[in-house]
N, CA, C and O atoms as CSV, one atom per row, in Angstrom:
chain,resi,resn,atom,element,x,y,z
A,1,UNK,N,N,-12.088,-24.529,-3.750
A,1,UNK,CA,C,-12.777,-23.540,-2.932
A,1,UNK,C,C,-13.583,-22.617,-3.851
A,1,UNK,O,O,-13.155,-22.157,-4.910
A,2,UNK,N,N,-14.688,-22.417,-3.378
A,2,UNK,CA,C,-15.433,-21.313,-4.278
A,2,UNK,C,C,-15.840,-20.290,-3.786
A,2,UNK,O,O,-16.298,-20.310,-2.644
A,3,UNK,N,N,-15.789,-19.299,-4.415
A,3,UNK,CA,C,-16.650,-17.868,-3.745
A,3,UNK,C,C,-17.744,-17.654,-3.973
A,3,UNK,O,O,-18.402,-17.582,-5.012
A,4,UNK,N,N,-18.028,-17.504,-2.560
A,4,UNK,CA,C,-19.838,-16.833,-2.714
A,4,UNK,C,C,-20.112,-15.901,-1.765
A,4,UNK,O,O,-19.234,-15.342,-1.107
A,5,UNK,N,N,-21.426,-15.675,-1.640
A,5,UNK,CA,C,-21.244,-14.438,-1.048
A,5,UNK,C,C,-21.268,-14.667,0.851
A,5,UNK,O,O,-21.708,-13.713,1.493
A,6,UNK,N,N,-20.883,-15.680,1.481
A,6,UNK,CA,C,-20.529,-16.079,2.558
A,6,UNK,C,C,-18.929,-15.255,2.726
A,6,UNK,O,O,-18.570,-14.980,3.871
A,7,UNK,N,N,-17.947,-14.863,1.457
A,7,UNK,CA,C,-16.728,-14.894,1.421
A,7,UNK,C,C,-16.516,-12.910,1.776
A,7,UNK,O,O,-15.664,-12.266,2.388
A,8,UNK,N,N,-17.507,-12.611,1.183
A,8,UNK,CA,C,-17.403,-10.793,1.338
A,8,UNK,C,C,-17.508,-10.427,2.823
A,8,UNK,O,O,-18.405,-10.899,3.522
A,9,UNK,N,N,-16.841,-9.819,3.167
A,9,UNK,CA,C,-16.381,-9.327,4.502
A,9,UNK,C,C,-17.176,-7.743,4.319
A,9,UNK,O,O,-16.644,-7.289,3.306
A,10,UNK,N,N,-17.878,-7.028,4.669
A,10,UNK,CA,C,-17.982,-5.554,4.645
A,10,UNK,C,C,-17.116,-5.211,6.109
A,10,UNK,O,O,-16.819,-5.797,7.150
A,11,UNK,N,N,-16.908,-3.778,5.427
A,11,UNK,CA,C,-16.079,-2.719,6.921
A,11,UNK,C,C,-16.681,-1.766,6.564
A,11,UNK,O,O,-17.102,-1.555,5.427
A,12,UNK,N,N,-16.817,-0.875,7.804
A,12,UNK,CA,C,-17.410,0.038,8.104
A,12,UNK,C,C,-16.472,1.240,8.696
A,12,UNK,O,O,-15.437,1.063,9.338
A,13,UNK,N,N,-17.123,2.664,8.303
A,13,UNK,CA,C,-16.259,3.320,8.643
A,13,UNK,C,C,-14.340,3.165,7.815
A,13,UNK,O,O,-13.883,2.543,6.855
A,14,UNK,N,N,-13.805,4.032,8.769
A,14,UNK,CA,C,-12.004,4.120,8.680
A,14,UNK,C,C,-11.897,2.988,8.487
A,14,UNK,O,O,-11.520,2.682,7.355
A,15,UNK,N,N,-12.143,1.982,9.376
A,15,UNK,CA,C,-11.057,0.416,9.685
A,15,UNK,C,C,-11.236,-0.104,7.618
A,15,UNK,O,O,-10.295,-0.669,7.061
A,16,UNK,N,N,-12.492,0.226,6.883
A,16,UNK,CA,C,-11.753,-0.271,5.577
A,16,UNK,C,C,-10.874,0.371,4.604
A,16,UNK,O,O,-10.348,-0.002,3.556
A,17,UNK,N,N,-10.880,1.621,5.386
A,17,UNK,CA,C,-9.122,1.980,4.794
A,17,UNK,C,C,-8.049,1.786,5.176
A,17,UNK,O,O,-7.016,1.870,4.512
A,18,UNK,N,N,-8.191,1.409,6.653
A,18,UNK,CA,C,-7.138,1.175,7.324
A,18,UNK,C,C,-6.466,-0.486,6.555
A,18,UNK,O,O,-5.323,-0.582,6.110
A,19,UNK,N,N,-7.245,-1.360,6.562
A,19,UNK,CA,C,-7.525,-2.730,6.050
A,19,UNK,C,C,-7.290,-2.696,4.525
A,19,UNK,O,O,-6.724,-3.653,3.997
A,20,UNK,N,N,-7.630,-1.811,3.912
A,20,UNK,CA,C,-7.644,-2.256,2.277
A,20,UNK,C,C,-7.300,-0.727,1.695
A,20,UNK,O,O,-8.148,-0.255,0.937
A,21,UNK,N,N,-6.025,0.148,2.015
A,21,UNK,CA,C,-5.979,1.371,1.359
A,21,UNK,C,C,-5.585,1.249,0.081
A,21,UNK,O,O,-6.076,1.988,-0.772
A,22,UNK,N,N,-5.073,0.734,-0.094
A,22,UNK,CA,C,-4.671,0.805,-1.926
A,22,UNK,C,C,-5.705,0.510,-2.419
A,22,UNK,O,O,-5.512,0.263,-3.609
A,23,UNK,N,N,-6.957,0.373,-2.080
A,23,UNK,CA,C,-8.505,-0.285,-2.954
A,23,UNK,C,C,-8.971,1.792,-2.834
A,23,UNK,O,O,-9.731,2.205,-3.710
A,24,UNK,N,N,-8.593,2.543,-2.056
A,24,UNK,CA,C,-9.072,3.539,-1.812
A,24,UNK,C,C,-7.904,4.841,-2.699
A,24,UNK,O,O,-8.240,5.762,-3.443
A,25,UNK,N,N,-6.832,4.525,-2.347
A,25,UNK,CA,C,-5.692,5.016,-3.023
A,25,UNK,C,C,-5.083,4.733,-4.390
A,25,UNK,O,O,-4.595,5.396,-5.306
A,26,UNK,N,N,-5.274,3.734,-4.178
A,26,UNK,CA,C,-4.568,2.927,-5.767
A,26,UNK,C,C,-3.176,2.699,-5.067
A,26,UNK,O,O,-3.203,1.472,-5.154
A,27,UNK,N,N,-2.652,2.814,-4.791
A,27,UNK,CA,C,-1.365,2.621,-4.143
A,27,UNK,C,C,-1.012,3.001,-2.784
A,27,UNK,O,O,-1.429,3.944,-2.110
A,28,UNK,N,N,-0.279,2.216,-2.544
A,28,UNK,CA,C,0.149,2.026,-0.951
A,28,UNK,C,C,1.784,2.480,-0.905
A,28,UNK,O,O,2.218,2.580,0.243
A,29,UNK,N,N,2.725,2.759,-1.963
A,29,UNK,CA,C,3.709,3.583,-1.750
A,29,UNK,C,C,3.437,5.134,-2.225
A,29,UNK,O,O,2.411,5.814,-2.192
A,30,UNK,N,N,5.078,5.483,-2.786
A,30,UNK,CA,C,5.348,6.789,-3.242
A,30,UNK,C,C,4.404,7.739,-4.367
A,30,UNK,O,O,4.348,8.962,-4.493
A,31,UNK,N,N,3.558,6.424,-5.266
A,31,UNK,CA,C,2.686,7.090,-5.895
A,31,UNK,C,C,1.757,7.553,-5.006
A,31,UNK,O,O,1.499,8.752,-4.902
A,32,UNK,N,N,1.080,6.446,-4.169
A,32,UNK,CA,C,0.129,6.842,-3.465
A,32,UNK,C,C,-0.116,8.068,-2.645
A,32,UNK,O,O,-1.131,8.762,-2.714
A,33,UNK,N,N,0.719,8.230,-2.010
A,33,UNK,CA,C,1.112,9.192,-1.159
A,33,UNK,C,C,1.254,10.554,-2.133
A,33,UNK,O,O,0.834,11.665,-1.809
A,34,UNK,N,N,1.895,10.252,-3.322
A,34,UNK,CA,C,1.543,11.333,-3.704
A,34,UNK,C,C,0.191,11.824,-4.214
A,34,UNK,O,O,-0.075,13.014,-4.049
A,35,UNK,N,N,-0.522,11.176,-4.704
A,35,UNK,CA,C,-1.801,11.463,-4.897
A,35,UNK,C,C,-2.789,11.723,-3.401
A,35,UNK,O,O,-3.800,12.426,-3.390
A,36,UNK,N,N,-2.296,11.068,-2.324
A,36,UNK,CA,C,-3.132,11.927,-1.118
A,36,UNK,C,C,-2.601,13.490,-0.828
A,36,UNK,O,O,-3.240,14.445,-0.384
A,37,UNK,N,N,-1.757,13.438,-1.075
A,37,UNK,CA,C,-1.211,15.101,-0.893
A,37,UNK,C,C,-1.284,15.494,-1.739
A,37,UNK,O,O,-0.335,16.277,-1.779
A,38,UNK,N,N,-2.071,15.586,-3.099
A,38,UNK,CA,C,-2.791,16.398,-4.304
A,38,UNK,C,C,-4.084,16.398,-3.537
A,38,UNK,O,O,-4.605,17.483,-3.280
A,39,UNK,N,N,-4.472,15.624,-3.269
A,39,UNK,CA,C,-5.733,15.325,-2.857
A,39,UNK,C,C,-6.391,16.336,-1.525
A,39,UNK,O,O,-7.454,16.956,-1.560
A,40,UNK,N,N,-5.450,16.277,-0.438
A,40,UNK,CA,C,-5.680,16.939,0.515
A,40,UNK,C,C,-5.348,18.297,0.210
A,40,UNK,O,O,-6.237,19.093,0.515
A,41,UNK,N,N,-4.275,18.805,-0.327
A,41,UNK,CA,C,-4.060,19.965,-0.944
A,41,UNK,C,C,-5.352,20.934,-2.009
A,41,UNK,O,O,-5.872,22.049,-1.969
A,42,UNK,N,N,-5.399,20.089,-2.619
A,42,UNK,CA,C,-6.695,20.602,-3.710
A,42,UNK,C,C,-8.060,20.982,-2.676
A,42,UNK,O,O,-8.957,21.721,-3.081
A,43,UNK,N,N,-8.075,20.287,-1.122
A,43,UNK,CA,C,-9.297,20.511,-0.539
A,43,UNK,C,C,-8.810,21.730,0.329
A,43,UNK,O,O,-9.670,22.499,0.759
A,44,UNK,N,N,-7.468,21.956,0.616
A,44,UNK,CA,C,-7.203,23.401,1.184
A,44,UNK,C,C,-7.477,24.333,0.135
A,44,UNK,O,O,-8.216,25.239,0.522
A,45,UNK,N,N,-7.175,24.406,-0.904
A,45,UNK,CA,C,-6.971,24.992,-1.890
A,45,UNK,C,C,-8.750,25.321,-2.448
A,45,UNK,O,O,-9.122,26.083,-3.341
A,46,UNK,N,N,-9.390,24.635,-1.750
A,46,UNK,CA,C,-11.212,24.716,-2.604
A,46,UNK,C,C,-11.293,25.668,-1.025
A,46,UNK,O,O,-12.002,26.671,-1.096
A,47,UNK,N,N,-10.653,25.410,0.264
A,47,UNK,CA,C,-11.532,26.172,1.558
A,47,UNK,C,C,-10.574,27.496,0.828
A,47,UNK,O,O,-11.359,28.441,0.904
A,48,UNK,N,N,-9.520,27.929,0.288
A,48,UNK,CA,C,-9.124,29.222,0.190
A,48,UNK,C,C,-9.918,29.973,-1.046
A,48,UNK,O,O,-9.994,31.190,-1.210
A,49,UNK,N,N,-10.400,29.099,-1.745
A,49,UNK,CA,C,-11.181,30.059,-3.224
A,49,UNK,C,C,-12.448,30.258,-2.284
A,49,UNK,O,O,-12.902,31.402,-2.245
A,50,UNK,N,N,-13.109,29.217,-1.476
A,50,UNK,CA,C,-14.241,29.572,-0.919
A,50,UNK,C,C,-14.423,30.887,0.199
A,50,UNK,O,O,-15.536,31.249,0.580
A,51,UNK,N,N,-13.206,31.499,0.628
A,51,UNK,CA,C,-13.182,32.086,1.454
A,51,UNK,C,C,-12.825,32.004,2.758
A,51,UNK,O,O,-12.498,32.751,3.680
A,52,UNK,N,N,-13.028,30.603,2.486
A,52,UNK,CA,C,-13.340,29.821,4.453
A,52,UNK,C,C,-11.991,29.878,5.142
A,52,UNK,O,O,-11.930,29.380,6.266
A,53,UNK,N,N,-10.655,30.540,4.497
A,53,UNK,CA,C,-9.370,30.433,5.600
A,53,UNK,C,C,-8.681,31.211,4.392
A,53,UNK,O,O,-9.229,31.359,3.300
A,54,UNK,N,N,-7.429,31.687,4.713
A,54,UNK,CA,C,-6.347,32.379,4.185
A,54,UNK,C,C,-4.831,31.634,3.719
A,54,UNK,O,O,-4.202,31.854,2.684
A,55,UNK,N,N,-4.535,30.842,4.658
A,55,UNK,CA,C,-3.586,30.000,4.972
A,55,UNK,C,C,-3.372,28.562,4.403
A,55,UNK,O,O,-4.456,28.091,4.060
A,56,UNK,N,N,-2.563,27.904,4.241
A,56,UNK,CA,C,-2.596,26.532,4.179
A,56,UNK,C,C,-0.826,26.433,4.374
A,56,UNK,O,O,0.012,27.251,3.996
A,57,UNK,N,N,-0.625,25.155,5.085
A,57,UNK,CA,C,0.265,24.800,6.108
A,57,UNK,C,C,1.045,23.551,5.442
A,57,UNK,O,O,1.161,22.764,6.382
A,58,UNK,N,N,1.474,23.129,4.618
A,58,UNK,CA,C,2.648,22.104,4.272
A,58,UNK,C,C,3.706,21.697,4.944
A,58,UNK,O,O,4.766,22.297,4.765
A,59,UNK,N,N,3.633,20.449,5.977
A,59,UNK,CA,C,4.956,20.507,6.867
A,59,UNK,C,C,5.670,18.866,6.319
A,59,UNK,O,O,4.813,18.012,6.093
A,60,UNK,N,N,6.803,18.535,6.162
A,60,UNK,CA,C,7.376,17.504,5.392
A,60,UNK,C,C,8.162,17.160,7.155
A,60,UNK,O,O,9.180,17.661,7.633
A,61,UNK,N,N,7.265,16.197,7.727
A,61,UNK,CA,C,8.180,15.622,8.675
A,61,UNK,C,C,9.204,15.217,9.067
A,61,UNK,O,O,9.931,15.645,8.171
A,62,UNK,N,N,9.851,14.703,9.737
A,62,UNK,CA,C,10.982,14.845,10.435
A,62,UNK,C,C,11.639,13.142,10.229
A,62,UNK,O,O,12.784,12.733,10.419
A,63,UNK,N,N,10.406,12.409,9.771
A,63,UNK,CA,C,10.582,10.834,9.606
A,63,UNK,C,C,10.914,10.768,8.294
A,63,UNK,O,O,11.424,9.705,7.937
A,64,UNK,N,N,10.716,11.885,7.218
A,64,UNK,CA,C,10.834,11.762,5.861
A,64,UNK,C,C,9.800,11.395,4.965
A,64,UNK,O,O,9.724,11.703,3.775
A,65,UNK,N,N,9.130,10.816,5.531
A,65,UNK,CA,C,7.902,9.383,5.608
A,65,UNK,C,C,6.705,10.068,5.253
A,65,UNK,O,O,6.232,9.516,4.259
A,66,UNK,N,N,5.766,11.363,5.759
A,66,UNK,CA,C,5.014,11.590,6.184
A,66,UNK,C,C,5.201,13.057,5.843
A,66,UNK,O,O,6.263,13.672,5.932
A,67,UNK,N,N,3.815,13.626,5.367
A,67,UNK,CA,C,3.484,15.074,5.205
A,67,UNK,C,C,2.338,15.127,5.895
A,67,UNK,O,O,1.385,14.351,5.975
A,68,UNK,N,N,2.734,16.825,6.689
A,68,UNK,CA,C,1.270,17.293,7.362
A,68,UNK,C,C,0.992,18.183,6.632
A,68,UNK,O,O,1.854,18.883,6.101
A,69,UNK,N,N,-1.012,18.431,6.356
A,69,UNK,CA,C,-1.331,19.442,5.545
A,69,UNK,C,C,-2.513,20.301,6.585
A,69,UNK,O,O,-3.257,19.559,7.226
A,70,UNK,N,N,-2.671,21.570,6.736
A,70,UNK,CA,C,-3.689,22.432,7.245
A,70,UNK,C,C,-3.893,23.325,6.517
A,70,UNK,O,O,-3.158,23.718,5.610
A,71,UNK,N,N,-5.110,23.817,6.902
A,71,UNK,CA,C,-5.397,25.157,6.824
A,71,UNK,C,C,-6.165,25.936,7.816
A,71,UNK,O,O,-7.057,25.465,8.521
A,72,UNK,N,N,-5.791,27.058,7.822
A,72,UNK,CA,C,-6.830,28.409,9.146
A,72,UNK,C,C,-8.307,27.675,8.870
A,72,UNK,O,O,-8.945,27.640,9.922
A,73,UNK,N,N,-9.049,27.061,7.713
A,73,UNK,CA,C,-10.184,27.594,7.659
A,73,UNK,C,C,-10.991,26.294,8.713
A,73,UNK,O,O,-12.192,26.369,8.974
């Protein structure tokens, strides 16, 4: 079998993270996850130096599994 370019699939939008997150994350467990919650954190953390909110919201769910992150702004 050979590859060519008949074989590349593009996605559009979410569905190619949904489809291929560790190409977006680097990882699909415990590392990963931790680097999205640096990630999302650091962008609350840029709306509070900017002014744009006061607050930011860290909630460690109830599944264990899963962190929610907000902020006011």
């Amino acid at each position: 079998m050979s590859y060519t370019a008949d074989n590349i699939q593009v996605l559009k939008g979410l569905e190619a993270v949904r489809k291929r997150p560790a190409m977006y994350v680097g990882d699909t467990g415990k590392k990963g996850l931790h680097h999205l919650f640096y990630e999302i954190l650091d962008n609350s953390v840029d709306e509070v130096m900017s002014g744009n909110c006061n607050k930011i919201f860290v909630t460690i769910n109830t599944d264990g599994e899963t962190i929610t992150i907000s902020d006011n702004g």
